[in-house]
KEBAPA-638395 format. One record per residue (C-alpha): chain; x, y, z; residue in one letter. Coordinates in nm, 2 decimals. Example, Ala and Ser with C-alpha at 12.3 -4.5 7.8 and 13.67 -1.06 7.14 Angstrom:
! KEBAPA-638395
@c A	px 1.23	py -0.45	pz 0.78	r A
@c A	px 1.37	py -0.11	pz 0.71	r S
! end
This chain:
! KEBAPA-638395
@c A	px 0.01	py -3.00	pz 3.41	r X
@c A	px 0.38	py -3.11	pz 3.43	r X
@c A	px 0.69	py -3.07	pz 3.33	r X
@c A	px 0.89	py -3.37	pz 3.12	r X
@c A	px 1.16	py -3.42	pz 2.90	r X
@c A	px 1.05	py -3.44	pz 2.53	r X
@c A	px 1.26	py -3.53	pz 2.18	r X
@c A	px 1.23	py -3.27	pz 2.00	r X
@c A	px 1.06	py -3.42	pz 1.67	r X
@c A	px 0.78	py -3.56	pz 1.89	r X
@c A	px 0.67	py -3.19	pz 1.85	r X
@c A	px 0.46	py -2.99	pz 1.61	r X
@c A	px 0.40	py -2.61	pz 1.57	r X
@c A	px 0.09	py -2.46	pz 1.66	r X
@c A	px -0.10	py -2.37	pz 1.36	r X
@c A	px -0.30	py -2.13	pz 1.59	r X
@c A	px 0.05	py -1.91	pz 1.65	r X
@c A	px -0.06	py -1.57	pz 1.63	r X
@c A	px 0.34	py -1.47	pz 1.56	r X
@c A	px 0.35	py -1.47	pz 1.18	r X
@c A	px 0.70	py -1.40	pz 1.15	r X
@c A	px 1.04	py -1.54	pz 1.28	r X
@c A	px 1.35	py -1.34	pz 1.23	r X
@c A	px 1.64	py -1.63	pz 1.10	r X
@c A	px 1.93	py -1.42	pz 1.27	r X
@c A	px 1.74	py -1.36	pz 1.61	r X
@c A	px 1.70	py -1.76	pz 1.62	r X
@c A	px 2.06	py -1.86	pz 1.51	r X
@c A	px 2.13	py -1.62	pz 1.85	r X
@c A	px 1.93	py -1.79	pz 2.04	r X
@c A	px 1.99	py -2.13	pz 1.92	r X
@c A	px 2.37	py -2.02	pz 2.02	r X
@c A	px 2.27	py -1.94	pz 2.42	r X
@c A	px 2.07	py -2.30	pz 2.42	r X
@c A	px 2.36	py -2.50	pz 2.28	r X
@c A	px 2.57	py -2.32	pz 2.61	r X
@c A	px 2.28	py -2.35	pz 2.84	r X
@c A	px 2.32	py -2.56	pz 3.18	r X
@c A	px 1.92	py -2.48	pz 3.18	r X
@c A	px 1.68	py -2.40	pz 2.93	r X
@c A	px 1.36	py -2.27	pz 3.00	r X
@c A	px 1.07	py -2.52	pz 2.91	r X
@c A	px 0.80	py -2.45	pz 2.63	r X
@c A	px 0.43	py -2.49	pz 2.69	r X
@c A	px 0.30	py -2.82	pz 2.46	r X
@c A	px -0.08	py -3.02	pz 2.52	r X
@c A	px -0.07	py -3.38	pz 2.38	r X
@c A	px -0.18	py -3.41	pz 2.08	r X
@c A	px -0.23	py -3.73	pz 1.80	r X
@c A	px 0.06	py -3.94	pz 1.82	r X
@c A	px 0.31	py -3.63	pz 2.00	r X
@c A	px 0.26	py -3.27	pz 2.13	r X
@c A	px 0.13	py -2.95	pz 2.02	r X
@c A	px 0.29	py -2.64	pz 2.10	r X
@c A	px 0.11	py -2.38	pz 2.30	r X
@c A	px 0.39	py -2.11	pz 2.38	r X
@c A	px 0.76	py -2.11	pz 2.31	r X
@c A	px 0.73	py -2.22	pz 1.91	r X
@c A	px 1.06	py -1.97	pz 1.87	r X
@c A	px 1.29	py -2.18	pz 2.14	r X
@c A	px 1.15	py -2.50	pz 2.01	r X
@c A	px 1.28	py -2.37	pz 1.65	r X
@c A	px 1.60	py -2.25	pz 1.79	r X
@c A	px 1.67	py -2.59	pz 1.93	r X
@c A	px 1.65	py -2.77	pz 1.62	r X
@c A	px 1.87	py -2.52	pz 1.46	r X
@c A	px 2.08	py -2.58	pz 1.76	r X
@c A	px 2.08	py -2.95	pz 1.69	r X
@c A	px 1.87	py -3.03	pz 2.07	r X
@c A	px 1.73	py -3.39	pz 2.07	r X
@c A	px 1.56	py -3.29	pz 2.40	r X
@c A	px 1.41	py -3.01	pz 2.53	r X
@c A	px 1.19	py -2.95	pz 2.84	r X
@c A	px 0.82	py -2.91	pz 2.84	r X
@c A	px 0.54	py -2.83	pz 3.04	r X
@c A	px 0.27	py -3.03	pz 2.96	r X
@c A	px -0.09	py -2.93	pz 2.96	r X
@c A	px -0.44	py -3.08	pz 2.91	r X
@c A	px -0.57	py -2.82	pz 2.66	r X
@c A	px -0.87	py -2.89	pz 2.45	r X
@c A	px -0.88	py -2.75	pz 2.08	r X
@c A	px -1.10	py -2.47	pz 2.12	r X
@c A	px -0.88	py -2.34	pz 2.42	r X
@c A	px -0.56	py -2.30	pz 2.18	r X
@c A	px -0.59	py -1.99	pz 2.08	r X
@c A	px -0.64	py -1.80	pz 2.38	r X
@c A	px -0.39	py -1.97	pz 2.59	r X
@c A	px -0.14	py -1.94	pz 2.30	r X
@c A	px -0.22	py -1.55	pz 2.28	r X
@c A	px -0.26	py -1.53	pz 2.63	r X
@c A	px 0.14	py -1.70	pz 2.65	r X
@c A	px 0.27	py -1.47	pz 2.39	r X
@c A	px 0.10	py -1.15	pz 2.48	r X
@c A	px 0.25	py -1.14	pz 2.83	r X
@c A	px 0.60	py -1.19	pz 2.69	r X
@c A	px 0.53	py -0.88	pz 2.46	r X
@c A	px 0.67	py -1.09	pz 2.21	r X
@c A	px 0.40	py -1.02	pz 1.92	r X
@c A	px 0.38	py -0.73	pz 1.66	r X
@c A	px 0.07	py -0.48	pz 1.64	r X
@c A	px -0.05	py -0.69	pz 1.35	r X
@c A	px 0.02	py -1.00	pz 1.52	r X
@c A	px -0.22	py -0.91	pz 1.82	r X
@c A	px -0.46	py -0.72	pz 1.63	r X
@c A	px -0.51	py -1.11	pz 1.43	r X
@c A	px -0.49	py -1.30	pz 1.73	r X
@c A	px -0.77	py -1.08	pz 1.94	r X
@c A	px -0.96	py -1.04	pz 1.65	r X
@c A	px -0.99	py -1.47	pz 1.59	r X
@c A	px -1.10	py -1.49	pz 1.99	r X
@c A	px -1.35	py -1.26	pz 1.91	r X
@c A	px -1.48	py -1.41	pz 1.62	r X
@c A	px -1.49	py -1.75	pz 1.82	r X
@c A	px -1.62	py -1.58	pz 2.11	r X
@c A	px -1.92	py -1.84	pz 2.14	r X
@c A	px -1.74	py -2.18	pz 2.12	r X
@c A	px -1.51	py -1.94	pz 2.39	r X
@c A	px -1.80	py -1.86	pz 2.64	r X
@c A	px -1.74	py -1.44	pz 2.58	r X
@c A	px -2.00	py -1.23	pz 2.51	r X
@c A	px -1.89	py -0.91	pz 2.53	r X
@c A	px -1.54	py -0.77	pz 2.44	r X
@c A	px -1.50	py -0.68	pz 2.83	r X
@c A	px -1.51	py -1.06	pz 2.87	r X
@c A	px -1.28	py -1.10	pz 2.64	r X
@c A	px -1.02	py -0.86	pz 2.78	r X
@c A	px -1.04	py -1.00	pz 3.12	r X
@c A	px -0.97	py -1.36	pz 2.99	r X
@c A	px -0.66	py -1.24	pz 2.83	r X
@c A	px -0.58	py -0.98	pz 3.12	r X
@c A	px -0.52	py -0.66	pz 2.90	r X
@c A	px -0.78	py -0.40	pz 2.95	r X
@c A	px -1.09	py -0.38	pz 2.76	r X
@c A	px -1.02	py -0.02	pz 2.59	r X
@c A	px -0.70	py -0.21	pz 2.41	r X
@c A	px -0.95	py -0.55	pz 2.30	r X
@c A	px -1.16	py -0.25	pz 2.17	r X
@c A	px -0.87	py -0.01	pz 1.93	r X
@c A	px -0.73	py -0.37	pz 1.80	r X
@c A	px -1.07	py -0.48	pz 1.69	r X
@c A	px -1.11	py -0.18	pz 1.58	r X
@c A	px -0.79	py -0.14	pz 1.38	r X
@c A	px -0.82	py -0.48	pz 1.23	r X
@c A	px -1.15	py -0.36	pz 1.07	r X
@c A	px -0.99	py -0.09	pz 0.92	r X
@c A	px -0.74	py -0.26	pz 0.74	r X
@c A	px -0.92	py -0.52	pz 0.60	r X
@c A	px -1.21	py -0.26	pz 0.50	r X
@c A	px -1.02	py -0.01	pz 0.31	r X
@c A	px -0.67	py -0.19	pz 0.21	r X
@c A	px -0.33	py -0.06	pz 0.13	r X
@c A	px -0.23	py -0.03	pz 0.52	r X
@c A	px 0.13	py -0.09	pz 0.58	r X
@c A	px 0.12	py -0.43	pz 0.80	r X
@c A	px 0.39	py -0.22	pz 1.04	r X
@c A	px 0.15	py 0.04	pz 1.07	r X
@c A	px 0.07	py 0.09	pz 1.48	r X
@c A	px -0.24	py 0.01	pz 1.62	r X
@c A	px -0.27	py 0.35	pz 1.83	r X
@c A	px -0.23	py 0.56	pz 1.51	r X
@c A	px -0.53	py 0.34	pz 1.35	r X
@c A	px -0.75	py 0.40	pz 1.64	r X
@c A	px -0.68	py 0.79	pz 1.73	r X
@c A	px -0.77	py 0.88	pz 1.35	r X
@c A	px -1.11	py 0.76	pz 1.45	r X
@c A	px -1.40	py 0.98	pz 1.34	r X
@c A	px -1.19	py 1.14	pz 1.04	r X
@c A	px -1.25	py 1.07	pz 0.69	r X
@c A	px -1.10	py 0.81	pz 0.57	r X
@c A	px -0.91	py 1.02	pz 0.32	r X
@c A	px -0.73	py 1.25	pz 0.56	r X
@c A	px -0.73	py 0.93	pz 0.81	r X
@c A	px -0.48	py 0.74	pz 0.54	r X
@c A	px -0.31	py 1.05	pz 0.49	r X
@c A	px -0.24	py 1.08	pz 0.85	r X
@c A	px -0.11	py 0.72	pz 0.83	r X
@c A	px 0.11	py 0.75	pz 0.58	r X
@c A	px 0.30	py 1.09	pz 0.73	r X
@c A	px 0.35	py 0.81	pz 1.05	r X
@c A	px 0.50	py 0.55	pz 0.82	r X
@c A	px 0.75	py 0.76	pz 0.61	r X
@c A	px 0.87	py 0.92	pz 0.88	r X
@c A	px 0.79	py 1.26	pz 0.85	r X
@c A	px 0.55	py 1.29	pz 1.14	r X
@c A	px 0.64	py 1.12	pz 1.48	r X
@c A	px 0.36	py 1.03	pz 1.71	r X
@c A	px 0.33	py 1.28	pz 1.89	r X
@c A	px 0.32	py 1.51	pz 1.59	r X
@c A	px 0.06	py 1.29	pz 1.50	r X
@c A	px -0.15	py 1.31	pz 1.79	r X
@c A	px -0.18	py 1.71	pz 1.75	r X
@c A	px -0.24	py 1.68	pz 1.37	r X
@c A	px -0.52	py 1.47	pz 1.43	r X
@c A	px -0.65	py 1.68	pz 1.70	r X
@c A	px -0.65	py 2.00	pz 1.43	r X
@c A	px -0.83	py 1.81	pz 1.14	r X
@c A	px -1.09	py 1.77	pz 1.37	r X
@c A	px -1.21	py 2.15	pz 1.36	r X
@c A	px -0.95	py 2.30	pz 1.16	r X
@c A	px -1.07	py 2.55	pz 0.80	r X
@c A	px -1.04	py 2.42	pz 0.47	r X
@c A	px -0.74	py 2.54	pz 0.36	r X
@c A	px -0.54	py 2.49	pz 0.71	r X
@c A	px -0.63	py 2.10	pz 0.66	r X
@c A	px -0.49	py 2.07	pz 0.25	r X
@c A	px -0.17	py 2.26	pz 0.38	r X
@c A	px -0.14	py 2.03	pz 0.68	r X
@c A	px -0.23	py 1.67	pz 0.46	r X
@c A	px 0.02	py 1.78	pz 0.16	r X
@c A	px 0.36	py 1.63	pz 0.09	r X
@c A	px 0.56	py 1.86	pz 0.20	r X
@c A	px 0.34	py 2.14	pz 0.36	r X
@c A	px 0.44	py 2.45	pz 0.50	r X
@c A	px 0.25	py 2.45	pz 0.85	r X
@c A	px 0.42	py 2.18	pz 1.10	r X
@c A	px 0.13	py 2.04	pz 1.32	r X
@c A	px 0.19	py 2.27	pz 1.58	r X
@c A	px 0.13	py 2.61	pz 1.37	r X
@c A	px -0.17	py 2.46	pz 1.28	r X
@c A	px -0.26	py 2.39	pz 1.66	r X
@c A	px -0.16	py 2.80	pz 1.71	r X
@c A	px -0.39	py 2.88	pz 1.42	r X
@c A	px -0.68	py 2.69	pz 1.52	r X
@c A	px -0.68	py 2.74	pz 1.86	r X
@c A	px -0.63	py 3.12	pz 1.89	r X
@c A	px -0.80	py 3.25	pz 1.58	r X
@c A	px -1.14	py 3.00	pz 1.52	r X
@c A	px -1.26	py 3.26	pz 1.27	r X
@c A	px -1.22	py 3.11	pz 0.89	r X
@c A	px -1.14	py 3.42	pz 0.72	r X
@c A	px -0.89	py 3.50	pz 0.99	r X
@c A	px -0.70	py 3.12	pz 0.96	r X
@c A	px -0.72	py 3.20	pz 0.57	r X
@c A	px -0.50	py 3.52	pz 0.63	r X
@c A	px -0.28	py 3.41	pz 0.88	r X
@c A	px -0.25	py 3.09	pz 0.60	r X
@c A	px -0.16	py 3.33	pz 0.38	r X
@c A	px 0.07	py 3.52	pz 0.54	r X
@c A	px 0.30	py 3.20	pz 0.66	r X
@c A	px 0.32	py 3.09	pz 0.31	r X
@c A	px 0.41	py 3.44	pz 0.21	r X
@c A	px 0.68	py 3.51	pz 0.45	r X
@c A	px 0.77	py 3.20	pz 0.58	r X
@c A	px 0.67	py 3.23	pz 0.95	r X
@c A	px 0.85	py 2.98	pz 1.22	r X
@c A	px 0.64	py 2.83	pz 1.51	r X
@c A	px 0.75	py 3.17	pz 1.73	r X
@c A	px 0.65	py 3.38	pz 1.52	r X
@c A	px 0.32	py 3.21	pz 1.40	r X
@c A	px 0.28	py 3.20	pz 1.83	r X
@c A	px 0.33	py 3.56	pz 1.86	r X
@c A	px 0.10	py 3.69	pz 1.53	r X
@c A	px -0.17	py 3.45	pz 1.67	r X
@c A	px -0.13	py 3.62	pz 2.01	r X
@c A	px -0.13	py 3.96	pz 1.85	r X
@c A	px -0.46	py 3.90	pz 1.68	r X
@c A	px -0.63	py 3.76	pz 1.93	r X
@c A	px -0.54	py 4.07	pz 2.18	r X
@c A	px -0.65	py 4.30	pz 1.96	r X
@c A	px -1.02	py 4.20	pz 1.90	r X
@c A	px -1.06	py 4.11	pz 2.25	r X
@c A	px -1.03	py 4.49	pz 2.25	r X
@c A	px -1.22	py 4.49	pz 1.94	r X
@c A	px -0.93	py 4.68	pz 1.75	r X
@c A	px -0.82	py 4.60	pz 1.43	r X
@c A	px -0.42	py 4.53	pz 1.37	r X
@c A	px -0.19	py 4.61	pz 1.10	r X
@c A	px -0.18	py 4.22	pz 1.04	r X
@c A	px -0.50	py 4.12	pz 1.01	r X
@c A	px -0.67	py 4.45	pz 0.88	r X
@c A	px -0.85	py 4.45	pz 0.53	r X
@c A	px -0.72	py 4.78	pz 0.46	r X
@c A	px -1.00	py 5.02	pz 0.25	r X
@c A	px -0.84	py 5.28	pz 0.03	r X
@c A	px -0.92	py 5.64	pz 0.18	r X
@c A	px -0.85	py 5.50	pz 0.55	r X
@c A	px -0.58	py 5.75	pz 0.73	r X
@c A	px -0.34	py 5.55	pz 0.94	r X
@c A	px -0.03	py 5.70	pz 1.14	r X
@c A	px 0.34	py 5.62	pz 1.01	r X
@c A	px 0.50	py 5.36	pz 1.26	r X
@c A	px 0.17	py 5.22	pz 1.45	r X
@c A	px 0.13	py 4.92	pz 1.24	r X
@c A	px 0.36	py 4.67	pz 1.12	r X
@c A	px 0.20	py 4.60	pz 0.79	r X
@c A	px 0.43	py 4.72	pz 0.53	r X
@c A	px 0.10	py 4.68	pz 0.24	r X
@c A	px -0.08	py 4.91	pz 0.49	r X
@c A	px 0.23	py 5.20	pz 0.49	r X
@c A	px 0.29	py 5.20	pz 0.13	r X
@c A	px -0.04	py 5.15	pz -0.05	r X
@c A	px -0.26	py 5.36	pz 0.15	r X
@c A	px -0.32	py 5.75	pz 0.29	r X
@c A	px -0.10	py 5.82	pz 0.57	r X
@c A	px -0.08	py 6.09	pz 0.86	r X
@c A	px 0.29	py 6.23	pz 0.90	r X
@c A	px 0.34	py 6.60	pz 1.10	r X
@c A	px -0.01	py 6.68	pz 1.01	r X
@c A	px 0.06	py 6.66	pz 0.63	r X
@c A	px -0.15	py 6.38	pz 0.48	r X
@c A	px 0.05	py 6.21	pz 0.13	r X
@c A	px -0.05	py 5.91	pz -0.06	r X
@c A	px 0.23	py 5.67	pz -0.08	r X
@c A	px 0.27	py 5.46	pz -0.43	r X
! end
């Protein structure tokens, strides 16, 4: 390895690059700051044919022809073919210069050619490229996904791919594309996913609609504190009914769940029997007060 001088047209991209996409107005920038540059940091070539291959720093190499270089400094290594890839991932991954997509295609092409590489195992893999193996894993993984079931926006993140995991691949695409449009952000996402998991029925279509009346973390209250189907179905009902914030779905939750620890019933979650004698001003549940026999100064009246 060395570092020498090299005219510019001597050199050819890498057709291994795992960056698909070069922003015009990010290189005019750049090619600016080389044209004013006392020094210009060299790009990573290998010999190759007649002139050299680039291994990392295709972007500065394009900015300098914008910026009309002749010459531009290289380092220049003995790479054989089969090593391109990796070192060109390996170059581009530890400037964080690549897009989810980008990586996900890059680590998925190692993989693929993980015999001609010596790996065996995905470990291997993400010790040859120094990321850890859990993130070799998820971009696998992801990359999978999108080519098996289609229609994934190619700016889609990796991590919300891989934390859907497990869910059906309805409700995982759902998910995916409340992420993209913006109306759930991730960390909305993470407790979303965590409630489709185990959540009822009916608390899962309110959460996956378009514009659903449970945020993520009502449906985390709801789930958590009242496991009980029938009892999620009520407290569904009674959000979409009176239109219950985040407090207040918090403190109903709360109310239930102190009241059959005591194995009581409450005004809110009571299926109320006709004939049943309640006292005026114990329960909250205005069906309960006007519907049904009450006991007020020892005179029993039936409300309509």
């Amino acid at each position: 390895m060395k570092l020498e001088t090299v005219p510019v047209r001597e050199i050819r991209p890498n057709p291994f690059q795992p960056r698909q996409r070069f922003e015009q107005e990010s290189l005019k920038e750049l090619a600016n700051s080389l044209r004013n540059a006392d020094i210009i940091q060299p790009i990573v070539v290998r010999r190759h044919q007649k002139g050299y291959q680039i291994i990392a720093g295709e972007r500065r190499w394009r900015a300098a022809q914008i910026a009309g270089l002749k010459e531009i400094p290289c380092i220049v290594r003995e790479t054989p073919e089969e090593k391109i890839l990796l070192e060109s991932l390996v170059e581009n991954l530890h400037r964080l210069s690549l897009t989810d997509l980008e990586r996900e295609n890059a680590i998925y092409e190692l993989w693929k050619n993980r015999k001609t590489l010596g790996f065996e195992t995905k470990a291997q893999l993400a010790s040859a490229i120094g990321i850890p193996a859990q993130s070799v894993e998820s971009d696998i993984a992801a990359w999978e996904f999108r080519r098996k079931e289609g229609g994934i926006p190619p700016s889609t993140p990796t991590y919300i791919i891989t934390r859907t995991e497990g869910l059906p691949v309805k409700e995982r695409k759902k998910i995916i594309e409340k992420v993209q449009t913006g109306k759930l952000q991730a960390q909305e996402a993470y407790t979303a996913i965590k409630v489709l998991r185990k959540a009822s029925e009916p608390v899962k279509e309110e959460l996956l609609k378009a514009k659903p009346i449970l945020t993520p973390r009502m449906a985390e209250t709801i789930v958590e504190g009242v496991p009980d189907e029938k009892q999620q179905r009520h407290i569904l009902e009674q959000v979409r009914l009176k239109r219950l914030t985040e407090d207040e779905v918090q403190d109903w939750v709360s109310e239930v769940r102190r009241a059959r620890e005591k194995g009581e019933l409450t005004g809110k979650e009571m299926g109320v029997k006709k004939g049943t004698t309640y006292t005026v001003g114990e329960y909250e549940c205005e069906h309960c007060k006007k519907h049904y026999l009450i006991k007020c100064n020892g005179k029993q009246d039936w409300l309509e």
